[in-house]
PDB file of N, CA, C and O in Angstrom:
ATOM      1  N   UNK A   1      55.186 -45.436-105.301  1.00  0.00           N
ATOM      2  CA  UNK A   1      55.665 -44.153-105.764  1.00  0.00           C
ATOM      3  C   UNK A   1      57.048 -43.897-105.162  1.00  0.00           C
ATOM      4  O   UNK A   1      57.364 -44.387-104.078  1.00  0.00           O
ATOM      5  N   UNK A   2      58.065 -42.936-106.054  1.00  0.00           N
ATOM      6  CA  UNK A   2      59.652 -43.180-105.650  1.00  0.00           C
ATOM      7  C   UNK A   2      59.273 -41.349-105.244  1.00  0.00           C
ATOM      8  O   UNK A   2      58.638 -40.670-106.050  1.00  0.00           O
ATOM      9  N   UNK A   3      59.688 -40.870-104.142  1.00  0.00           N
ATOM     10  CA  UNK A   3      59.778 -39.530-103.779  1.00  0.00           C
ATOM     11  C   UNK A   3      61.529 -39.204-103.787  1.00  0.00           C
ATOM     12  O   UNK A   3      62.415 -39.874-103.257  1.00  0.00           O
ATOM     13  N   UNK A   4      61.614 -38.293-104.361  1.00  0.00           N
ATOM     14  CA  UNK A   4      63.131 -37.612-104.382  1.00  0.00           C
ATOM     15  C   UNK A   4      63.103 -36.176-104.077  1.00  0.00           C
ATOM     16  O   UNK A   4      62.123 -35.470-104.319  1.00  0.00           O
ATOM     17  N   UNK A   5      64.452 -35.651-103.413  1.00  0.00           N
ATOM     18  CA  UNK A   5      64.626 -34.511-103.471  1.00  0.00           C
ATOM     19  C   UNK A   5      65.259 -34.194-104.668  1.00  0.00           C
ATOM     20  O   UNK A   5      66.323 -34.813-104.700  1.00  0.00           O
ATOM     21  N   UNK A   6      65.130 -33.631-105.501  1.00  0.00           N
ATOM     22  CA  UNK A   6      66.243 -32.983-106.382  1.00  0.00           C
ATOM     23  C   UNK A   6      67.030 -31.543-106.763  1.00  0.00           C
ATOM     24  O   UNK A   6      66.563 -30.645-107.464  1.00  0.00           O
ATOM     25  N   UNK A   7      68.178 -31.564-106.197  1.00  0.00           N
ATOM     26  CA  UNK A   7      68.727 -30.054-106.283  1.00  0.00           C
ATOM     27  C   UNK A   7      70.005 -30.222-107.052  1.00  0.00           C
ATOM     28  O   UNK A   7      70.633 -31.206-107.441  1.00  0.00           O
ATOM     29  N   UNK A   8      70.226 -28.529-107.163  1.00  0.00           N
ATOM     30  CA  UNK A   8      70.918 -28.614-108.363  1.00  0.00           C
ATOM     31  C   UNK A   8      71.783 -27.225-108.263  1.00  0.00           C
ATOM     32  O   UNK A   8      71.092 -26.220-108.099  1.00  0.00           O
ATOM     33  N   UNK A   9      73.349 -27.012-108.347  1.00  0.00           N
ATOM     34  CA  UNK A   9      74.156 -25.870-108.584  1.00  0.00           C
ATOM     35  C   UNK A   9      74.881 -26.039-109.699  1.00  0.00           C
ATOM     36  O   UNK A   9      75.891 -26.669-110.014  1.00  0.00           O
ATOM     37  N   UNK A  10      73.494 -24.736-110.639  1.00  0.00           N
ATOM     38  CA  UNK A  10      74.549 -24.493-112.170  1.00  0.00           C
ATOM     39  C   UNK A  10      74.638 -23.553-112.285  1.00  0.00           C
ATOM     40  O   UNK A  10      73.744 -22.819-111.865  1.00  0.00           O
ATOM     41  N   UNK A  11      75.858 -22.983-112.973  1.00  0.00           N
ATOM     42  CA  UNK A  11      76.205 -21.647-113.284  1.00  0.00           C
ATOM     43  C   UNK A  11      75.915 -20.694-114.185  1.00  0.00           C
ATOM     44  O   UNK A  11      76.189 -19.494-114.138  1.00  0.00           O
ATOM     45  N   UNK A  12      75.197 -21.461-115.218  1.00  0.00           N
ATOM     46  CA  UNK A  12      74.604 -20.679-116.465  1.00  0.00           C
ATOM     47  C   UNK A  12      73.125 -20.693-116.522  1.00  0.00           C
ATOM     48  O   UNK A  12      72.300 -21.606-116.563  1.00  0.00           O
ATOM     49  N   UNK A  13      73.023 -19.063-116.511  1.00  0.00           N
ATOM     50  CA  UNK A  13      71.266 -18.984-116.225  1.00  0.00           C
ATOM     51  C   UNK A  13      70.621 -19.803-117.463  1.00  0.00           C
ATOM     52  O   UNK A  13      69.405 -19.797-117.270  1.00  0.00           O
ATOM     53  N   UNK A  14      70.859 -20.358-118.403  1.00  0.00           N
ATOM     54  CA  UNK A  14      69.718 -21.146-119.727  1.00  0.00           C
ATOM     55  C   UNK A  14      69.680 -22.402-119.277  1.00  0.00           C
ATOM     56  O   UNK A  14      68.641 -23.056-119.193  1.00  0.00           O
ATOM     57  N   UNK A  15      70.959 -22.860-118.923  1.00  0.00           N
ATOM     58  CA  UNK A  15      70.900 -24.198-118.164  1.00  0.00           C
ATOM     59  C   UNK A  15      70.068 -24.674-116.855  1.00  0.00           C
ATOM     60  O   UNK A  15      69.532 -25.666-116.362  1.00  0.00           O
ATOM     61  N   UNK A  16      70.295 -23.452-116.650  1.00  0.00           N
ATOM     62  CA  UNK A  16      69.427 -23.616-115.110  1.00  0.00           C
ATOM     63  C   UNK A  16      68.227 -23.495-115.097  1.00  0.00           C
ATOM     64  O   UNK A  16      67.552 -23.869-114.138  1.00  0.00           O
ATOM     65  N   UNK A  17      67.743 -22.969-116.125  1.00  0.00           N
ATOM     66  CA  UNK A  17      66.170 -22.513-116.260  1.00  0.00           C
ATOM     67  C   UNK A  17      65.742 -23.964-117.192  1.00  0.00           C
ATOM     68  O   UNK A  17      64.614 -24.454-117.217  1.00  0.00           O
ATOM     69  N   UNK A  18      66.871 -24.452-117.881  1.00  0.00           N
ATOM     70  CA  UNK A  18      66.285 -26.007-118.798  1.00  0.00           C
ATOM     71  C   UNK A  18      66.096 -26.715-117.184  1.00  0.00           C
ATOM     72  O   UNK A  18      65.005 -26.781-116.617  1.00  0.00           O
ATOM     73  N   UNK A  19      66.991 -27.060-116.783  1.00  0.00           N
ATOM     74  CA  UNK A  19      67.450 -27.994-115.581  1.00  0.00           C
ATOM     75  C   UNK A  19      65.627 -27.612-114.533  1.00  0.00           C
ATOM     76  O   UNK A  19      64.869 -28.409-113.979  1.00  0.00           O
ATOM     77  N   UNK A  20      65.578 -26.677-114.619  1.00  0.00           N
ATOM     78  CA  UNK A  20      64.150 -26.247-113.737  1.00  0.00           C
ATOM     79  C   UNK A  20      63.395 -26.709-114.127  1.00  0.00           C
ATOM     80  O   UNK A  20      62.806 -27.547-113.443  1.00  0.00           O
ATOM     81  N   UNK A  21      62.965 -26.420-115.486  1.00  0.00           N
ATOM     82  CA  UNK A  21      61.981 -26.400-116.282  1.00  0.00           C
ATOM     83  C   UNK A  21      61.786 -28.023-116.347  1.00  0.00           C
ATOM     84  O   UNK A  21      60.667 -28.536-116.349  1.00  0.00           O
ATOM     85  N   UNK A  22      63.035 -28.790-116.401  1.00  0.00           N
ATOM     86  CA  UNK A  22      62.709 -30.738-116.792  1.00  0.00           C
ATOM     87  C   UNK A  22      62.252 -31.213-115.779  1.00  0.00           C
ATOM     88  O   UNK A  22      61.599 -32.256-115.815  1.00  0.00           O
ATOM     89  N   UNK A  23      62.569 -30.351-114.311  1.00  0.00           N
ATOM     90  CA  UNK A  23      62.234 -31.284-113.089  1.00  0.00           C
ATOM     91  C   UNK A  23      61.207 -30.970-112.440  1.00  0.00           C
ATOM     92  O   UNK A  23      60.857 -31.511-111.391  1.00  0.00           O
ATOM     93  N   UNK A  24      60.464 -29.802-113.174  1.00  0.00           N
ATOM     94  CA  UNK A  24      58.945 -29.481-113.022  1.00  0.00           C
ATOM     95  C   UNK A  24      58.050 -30.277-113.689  1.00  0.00           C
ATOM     96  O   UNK A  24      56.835 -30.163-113.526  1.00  0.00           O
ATOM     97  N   UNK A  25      58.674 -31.267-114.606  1.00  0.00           N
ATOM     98  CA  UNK A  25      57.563 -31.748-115.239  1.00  0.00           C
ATOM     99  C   UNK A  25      57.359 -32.899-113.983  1.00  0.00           C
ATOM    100  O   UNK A  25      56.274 -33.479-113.944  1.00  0.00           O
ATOM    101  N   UNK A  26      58.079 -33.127-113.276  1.00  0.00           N
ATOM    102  CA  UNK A  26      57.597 -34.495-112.448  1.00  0.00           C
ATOM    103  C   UNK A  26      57.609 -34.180-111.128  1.00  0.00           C
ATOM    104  O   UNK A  26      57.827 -35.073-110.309  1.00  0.00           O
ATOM    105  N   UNK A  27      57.356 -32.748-110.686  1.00  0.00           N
ATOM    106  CA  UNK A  27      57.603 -32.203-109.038  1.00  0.00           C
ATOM    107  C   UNK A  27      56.770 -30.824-109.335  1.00  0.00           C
ATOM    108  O   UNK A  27      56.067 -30.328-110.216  1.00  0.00           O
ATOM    109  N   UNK A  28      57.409 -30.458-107.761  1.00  0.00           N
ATOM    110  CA  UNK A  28      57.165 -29.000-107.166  1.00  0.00           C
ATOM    111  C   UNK A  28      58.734 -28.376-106.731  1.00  0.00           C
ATOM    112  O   UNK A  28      59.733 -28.903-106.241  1.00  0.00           O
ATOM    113  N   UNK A  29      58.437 -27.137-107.126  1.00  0.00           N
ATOM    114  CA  UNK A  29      59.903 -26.766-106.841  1.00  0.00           C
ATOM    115  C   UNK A  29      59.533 -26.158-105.208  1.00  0.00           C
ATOM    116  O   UNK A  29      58.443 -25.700-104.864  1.00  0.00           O
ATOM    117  N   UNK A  30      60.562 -26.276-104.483  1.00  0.00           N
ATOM    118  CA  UNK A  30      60.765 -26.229-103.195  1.00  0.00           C
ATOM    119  C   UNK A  30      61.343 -24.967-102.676  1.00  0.00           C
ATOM    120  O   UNK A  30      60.874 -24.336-101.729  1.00  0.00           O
ATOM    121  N   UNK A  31      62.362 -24.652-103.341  1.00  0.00           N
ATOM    122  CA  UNK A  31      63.423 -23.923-103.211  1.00  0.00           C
ATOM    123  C   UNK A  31      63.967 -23.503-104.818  1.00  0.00           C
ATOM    124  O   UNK A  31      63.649 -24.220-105.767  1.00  0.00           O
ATOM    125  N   UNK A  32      64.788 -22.308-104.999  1.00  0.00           N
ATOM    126  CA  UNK A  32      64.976 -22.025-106.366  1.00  0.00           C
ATOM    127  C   UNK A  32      65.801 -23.021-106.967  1.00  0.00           C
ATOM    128  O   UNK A  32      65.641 -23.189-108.176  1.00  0.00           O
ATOM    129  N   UNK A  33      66.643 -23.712-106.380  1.00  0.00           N
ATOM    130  CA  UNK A  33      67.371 -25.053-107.073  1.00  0.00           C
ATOM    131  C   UNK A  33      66.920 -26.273-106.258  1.00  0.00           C
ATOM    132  O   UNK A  33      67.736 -27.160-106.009  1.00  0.00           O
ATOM    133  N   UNK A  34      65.799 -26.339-105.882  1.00  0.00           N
ATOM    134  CA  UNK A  34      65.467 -27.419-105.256  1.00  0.00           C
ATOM    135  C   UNK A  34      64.029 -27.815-105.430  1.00  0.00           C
ATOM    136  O   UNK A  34      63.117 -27.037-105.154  1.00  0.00           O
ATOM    137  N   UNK A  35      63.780 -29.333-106.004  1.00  0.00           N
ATOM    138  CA  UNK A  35      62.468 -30.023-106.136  1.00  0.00           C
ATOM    139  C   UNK A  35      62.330 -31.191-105.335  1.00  0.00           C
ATOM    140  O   UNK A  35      63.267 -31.810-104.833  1.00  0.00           O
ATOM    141  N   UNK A  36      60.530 -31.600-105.190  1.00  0.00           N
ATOM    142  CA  UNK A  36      60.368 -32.387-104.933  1.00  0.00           C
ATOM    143  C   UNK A  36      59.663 -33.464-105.619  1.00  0.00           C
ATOM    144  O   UNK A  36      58.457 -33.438-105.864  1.00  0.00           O
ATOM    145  N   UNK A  37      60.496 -34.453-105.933  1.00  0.00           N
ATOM    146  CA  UNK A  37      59.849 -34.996-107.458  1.00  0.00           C
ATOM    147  C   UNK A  37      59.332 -36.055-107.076  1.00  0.00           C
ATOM    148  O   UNK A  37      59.741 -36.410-105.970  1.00  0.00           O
ATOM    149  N   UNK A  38      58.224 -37.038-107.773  1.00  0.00           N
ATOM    150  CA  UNK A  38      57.809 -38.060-107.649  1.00  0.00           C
ATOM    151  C   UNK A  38      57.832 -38.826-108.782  1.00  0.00           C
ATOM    152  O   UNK A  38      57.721 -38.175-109.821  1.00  0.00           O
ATOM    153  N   UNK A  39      57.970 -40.304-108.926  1.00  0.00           N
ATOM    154  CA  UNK A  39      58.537 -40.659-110.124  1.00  0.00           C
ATOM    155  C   UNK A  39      57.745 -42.489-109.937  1.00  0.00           C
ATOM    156  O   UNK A  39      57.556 -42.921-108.800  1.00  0.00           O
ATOM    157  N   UNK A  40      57.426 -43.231-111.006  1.00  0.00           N
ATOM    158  CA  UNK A  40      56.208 -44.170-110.915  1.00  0.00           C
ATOM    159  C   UNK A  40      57.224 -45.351-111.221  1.00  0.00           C
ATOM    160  O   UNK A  40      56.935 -46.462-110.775  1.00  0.00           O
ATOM    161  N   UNK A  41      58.169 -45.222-111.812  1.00  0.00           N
ATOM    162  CA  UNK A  41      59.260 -46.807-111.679  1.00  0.00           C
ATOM    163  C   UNK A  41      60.512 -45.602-111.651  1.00  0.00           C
ATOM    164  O   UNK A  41      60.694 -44.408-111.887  1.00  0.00           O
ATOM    165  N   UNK A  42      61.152 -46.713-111.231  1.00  0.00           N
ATOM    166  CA  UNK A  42      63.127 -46.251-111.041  1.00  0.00           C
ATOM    167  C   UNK A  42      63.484 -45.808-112.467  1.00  0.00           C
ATOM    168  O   UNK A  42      64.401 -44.993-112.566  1.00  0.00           O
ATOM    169  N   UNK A  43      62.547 -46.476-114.198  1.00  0.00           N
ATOM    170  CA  UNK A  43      63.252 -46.717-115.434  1.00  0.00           C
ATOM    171  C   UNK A  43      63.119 -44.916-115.190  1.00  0.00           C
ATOM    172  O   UNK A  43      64.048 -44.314-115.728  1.00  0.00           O
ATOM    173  N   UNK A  44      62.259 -44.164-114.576  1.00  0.00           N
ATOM    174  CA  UNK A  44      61.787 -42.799-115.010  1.00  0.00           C
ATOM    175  C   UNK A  44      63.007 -41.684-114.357  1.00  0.00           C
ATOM    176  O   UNK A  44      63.318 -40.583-114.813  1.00  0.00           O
ATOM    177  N   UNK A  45      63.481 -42.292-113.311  1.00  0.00           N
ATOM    178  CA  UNK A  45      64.814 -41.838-112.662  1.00  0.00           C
ATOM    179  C   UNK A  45      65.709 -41.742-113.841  1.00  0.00           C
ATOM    180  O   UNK A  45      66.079 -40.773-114.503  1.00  0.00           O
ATOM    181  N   UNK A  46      65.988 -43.189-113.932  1.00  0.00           N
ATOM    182  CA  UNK A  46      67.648 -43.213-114.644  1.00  0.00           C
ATOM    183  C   UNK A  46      67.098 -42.174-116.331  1.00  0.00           C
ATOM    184  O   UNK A  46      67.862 -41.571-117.085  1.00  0.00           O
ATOM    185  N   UNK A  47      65.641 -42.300-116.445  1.00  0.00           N
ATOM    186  CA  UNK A  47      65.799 -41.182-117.703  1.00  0.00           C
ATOM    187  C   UNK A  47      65.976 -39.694-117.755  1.00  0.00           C
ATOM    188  O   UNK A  47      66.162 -38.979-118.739  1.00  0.00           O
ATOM    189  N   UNK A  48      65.883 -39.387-116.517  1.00  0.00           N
ATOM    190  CA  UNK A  48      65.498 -38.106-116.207  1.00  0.00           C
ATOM    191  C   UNK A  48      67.031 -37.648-115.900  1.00  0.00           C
ATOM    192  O   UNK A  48      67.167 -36.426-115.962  1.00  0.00           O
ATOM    193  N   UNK A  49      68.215 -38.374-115.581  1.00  0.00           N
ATOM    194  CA  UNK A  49      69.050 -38.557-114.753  1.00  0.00           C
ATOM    195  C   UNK A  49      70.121 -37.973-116.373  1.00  0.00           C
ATOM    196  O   UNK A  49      70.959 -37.120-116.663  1.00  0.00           O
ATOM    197  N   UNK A  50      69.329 -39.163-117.048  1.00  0.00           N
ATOM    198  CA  UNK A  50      70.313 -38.737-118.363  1.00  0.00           C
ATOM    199  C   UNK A  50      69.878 -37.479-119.613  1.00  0.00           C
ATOM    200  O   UNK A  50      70.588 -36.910-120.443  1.00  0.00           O
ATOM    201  N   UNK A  51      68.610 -37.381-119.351  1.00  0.00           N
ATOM    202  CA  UNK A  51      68.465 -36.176-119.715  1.00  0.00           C
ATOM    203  C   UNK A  51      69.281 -34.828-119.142  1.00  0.00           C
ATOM    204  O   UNK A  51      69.949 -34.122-119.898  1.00  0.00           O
ATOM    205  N   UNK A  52      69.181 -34.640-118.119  1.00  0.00           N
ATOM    206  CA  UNK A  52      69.736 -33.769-117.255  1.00  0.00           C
ATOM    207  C   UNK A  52      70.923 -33.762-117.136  1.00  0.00           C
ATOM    208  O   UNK A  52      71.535 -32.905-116.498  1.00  0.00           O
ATOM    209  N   UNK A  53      71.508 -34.853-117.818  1.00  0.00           N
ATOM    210  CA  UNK A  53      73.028 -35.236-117.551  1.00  0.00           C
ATOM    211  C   UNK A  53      73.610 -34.146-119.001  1.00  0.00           C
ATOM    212  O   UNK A  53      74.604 -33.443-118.820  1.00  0.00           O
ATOM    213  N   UNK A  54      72.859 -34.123-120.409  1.00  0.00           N
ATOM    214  CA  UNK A  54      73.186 -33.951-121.757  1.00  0.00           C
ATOM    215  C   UNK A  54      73.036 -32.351-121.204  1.00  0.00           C
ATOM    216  O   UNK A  54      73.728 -31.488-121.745  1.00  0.00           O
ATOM    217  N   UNK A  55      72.183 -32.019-120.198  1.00  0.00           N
ATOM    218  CA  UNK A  55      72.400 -30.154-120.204  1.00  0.00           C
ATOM    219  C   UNK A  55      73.292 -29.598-119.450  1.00  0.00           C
ATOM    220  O   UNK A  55      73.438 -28.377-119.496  1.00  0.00           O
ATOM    221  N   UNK A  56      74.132 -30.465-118.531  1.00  0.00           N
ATOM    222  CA  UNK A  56      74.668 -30.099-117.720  1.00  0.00           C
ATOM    223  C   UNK A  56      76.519 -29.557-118.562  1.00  0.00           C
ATOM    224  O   UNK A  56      77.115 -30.126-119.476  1.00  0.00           O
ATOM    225  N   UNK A  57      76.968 -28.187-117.696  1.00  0.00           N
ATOM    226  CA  UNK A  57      78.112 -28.332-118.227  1.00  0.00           C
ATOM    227  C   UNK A  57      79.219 -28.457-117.310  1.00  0.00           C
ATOM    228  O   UNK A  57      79.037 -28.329-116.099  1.00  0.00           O
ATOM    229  N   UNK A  58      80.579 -28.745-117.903  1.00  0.00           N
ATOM    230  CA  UNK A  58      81.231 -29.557-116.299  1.00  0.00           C
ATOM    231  C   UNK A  58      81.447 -28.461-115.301  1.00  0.00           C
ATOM    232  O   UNK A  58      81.288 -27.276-115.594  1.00  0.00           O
ATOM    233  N   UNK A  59      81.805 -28.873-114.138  1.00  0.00           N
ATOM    234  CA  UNK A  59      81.549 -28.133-112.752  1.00  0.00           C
ATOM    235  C   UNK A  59      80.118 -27.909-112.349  1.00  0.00           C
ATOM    236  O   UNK A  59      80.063 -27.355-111.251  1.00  0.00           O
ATOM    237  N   UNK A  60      78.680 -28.216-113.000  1.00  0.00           N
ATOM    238  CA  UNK A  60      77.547 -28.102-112.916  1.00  0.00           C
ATOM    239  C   UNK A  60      77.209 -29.347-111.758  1.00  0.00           C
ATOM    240  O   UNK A  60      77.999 -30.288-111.843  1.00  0.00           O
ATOM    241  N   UNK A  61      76.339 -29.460-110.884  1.00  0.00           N
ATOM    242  CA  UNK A  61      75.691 -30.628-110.410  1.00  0.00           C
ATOM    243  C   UNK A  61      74.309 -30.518-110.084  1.00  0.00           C
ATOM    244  O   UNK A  61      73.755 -29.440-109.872  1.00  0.00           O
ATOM    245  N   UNK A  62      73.614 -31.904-110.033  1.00  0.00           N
ATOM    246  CA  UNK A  62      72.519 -32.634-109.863  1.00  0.00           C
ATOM    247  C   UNK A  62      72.160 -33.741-108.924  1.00  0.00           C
ATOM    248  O   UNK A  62      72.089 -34.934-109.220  1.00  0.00           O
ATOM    249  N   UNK A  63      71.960 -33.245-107.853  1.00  0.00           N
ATOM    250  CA  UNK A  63      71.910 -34.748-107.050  1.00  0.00           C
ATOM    251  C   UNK A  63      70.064 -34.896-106.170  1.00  0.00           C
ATOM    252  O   UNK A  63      69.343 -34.111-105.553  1.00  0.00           O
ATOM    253  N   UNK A  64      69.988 -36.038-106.503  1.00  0.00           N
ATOM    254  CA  UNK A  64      68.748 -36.812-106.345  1.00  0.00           C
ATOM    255  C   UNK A  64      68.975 -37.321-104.677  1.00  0.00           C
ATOM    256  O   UNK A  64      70.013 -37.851-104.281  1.00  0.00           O
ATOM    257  N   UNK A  65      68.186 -37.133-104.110  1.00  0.00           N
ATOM    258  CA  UNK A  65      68.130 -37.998-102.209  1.00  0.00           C
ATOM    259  C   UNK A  65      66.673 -38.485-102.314  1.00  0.00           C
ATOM    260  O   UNK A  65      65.732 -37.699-102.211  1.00  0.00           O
ATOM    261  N   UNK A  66      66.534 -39.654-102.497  1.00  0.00           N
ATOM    262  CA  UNK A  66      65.592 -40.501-101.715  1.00  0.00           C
ATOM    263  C   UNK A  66      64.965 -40.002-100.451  1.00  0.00           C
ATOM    264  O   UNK A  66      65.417 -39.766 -99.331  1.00  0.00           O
ATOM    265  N   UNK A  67      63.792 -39.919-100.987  1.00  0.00           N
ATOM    266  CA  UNK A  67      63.106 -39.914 -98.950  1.00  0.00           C
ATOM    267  C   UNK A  67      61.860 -40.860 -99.056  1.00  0.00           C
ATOM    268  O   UNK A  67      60.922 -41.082 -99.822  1.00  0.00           O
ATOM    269  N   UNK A  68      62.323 -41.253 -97.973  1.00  0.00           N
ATOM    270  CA  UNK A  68      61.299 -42.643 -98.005  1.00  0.00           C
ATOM    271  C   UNK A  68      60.397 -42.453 -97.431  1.00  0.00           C
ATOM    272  O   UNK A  68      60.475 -41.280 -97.064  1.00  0.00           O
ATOM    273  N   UNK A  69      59.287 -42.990 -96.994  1.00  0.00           N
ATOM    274  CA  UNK A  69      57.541 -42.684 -96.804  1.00  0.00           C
ATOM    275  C   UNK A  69      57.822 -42.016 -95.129  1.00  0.00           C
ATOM    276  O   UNK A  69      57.395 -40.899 -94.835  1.00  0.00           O
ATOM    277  N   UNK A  70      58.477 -42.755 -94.282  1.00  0.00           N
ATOM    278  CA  UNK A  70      58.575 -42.700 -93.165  1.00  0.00           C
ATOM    279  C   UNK A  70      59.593 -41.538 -93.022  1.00  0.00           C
ATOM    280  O   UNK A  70      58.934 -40.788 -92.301  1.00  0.00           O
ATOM    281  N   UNK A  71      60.513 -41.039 -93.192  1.00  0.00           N
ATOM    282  CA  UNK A  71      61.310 -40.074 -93.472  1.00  0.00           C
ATOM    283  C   UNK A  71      60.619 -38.757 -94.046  1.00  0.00           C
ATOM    284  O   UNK A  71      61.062 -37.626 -93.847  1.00  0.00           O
ATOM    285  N   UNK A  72      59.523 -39.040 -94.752  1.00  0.00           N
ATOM    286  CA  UNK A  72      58.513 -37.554 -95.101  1.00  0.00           C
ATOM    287  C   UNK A  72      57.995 -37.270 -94.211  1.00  0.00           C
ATOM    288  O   UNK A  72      58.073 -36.099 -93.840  1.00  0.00           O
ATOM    289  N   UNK A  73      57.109 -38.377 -93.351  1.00  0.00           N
ATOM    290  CA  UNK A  73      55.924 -38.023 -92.079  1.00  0.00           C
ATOM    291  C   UNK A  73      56.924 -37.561 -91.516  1.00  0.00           C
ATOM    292  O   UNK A  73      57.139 -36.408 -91.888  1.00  0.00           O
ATOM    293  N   UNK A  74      57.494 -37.860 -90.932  1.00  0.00           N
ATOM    294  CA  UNK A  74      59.180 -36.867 -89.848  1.00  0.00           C
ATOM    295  C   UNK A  74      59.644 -35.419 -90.268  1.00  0.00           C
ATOM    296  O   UNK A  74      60.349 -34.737 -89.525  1.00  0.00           O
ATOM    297  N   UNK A  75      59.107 -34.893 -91.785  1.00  0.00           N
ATOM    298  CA  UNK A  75      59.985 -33.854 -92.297  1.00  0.00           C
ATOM    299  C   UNK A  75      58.481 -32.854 -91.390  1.00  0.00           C
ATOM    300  O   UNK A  75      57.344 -33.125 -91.002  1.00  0.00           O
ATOM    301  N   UNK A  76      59.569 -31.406 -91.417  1.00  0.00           N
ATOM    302  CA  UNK A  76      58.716 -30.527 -90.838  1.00  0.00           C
ATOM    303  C   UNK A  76      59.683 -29.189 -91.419  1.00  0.00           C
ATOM    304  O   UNK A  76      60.875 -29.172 -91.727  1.00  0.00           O
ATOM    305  N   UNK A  77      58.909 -28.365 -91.429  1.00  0.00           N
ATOM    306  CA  UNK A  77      60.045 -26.808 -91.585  1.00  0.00           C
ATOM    307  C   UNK A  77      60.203 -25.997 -90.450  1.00  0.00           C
ATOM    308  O   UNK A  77      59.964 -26.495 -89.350  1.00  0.00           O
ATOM    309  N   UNK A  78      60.552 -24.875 -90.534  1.00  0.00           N
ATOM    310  CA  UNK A  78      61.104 -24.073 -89.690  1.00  0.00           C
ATOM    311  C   UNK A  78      60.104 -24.355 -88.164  1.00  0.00           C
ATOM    312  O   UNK A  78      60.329 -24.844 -87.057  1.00  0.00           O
ATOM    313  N   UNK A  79      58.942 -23.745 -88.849  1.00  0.00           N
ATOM    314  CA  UNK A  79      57.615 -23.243 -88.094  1.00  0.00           C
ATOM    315  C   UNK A  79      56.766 -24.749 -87.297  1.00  0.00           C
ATOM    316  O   UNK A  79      55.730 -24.665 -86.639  1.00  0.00           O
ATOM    317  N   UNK A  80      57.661 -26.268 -87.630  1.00  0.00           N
ATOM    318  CA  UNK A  80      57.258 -27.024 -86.928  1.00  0.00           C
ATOM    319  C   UNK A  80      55.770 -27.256 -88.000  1.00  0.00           C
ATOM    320  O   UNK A  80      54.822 -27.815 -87.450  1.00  0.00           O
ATOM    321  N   UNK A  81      55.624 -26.906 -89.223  1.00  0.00           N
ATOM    322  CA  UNK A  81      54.743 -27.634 -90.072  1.00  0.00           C
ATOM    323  C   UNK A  81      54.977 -28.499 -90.970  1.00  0.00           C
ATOM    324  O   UNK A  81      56.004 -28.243 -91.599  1.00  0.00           O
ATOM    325  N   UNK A  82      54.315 -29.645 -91.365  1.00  0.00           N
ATOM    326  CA  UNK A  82      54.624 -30.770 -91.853  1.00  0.00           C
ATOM    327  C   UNK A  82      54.807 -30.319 -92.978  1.00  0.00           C
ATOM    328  O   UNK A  82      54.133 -29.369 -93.378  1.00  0.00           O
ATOM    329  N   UNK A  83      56.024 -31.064 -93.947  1.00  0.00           N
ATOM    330  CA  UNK A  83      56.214 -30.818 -95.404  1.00  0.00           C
ATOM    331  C   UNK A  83      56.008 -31.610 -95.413  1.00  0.00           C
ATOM    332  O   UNK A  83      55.707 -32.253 -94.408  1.00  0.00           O
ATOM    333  N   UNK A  84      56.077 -32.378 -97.451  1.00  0.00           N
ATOM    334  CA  UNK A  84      55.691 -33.463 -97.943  1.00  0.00           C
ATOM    335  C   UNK A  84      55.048 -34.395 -97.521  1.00  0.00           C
ATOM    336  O   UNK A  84      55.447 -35.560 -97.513  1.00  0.00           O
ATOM    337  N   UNK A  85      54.028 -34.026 -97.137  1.00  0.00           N
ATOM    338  CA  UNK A  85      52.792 -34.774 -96.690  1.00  0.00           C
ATOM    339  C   UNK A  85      52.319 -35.386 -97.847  1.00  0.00           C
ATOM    340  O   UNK A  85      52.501 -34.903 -98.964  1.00  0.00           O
ATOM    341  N   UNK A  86      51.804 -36.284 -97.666  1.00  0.00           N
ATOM    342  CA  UNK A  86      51.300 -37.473 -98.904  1.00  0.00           C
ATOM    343  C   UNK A  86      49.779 -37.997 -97.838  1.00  0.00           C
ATOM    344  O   UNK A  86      49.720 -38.486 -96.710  1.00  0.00           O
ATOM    345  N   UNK A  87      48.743 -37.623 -98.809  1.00  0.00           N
ATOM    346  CA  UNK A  87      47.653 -38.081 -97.770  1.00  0.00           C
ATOM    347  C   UNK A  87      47.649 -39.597 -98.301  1.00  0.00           C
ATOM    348  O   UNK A  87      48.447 -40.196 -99.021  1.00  0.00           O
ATOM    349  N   UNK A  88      46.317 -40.040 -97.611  1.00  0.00           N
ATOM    350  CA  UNK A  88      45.854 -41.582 -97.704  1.00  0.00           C
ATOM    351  C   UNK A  88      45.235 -41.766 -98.998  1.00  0.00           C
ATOM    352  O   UNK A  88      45.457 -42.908 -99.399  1.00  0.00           O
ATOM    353  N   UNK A  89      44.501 -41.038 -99.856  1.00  0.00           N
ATOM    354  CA  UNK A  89      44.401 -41.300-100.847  1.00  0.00           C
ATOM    355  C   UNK A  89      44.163 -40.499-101.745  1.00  0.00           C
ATOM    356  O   UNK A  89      43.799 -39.480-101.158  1.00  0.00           O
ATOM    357  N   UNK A  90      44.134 -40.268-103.139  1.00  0.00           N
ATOM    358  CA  UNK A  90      44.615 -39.038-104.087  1.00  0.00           C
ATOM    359  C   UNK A  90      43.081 -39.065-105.297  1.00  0.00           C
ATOM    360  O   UNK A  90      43.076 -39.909-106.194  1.00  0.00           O
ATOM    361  N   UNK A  91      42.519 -38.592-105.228  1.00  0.00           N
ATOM    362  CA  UNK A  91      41.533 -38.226-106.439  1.00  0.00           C
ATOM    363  C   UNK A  91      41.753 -37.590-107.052  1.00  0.00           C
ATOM    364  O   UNK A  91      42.025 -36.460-106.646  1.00  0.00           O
ATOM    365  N   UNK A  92      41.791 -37.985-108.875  1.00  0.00           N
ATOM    366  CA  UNK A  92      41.554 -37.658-109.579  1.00  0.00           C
ATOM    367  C   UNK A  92      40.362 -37.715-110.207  1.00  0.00           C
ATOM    368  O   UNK A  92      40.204 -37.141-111.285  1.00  0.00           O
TER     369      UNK A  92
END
């Protein structure tokens, strides 16, 4: 599994609410311009990348950060509680 941060400063509220709305389909939003997405091959990145690319208008941005497995167990917030925790195994 590929974990990303994805955030985003756009200036037009329709854009921003598309731009929300696409990166909810593969996350949790974190922050009001900020997700945490998970994604099952890289091909699902570069699509998502260019989707998001066709709503964007110029001066708009989108940037994706990698966090890698070991880099999540390390994340914590304010209060010293673990974020993006990923347990050992997932039932569906």
């Amino acid at each position: 599994m590929l974990v990303y941060l994805a955030c985003f400063d756009i200036t037009d509220d329709g854009v921003r609410y598309r731009v929300g709305k696409t990166l909810a389909r593969y996350g949790d939003r974190v922050q009001k311009s900020v997700f945490e997405i998970s994604l099952d091959k890289q091909s699902q990145l570069r699509d998502l990348k260019t989707e998001i690319r066709h709503l964007l208008a110029e001066g708009d941005d989108c940037r994706f950060y990698a966090l890698c497995k070991a880099c999540r167990k390390r994340s914590h917030d304010v209060g010293d509680n673990r974020i993006a925790y990923l347990p050992a195994a997932v039932l569906v």
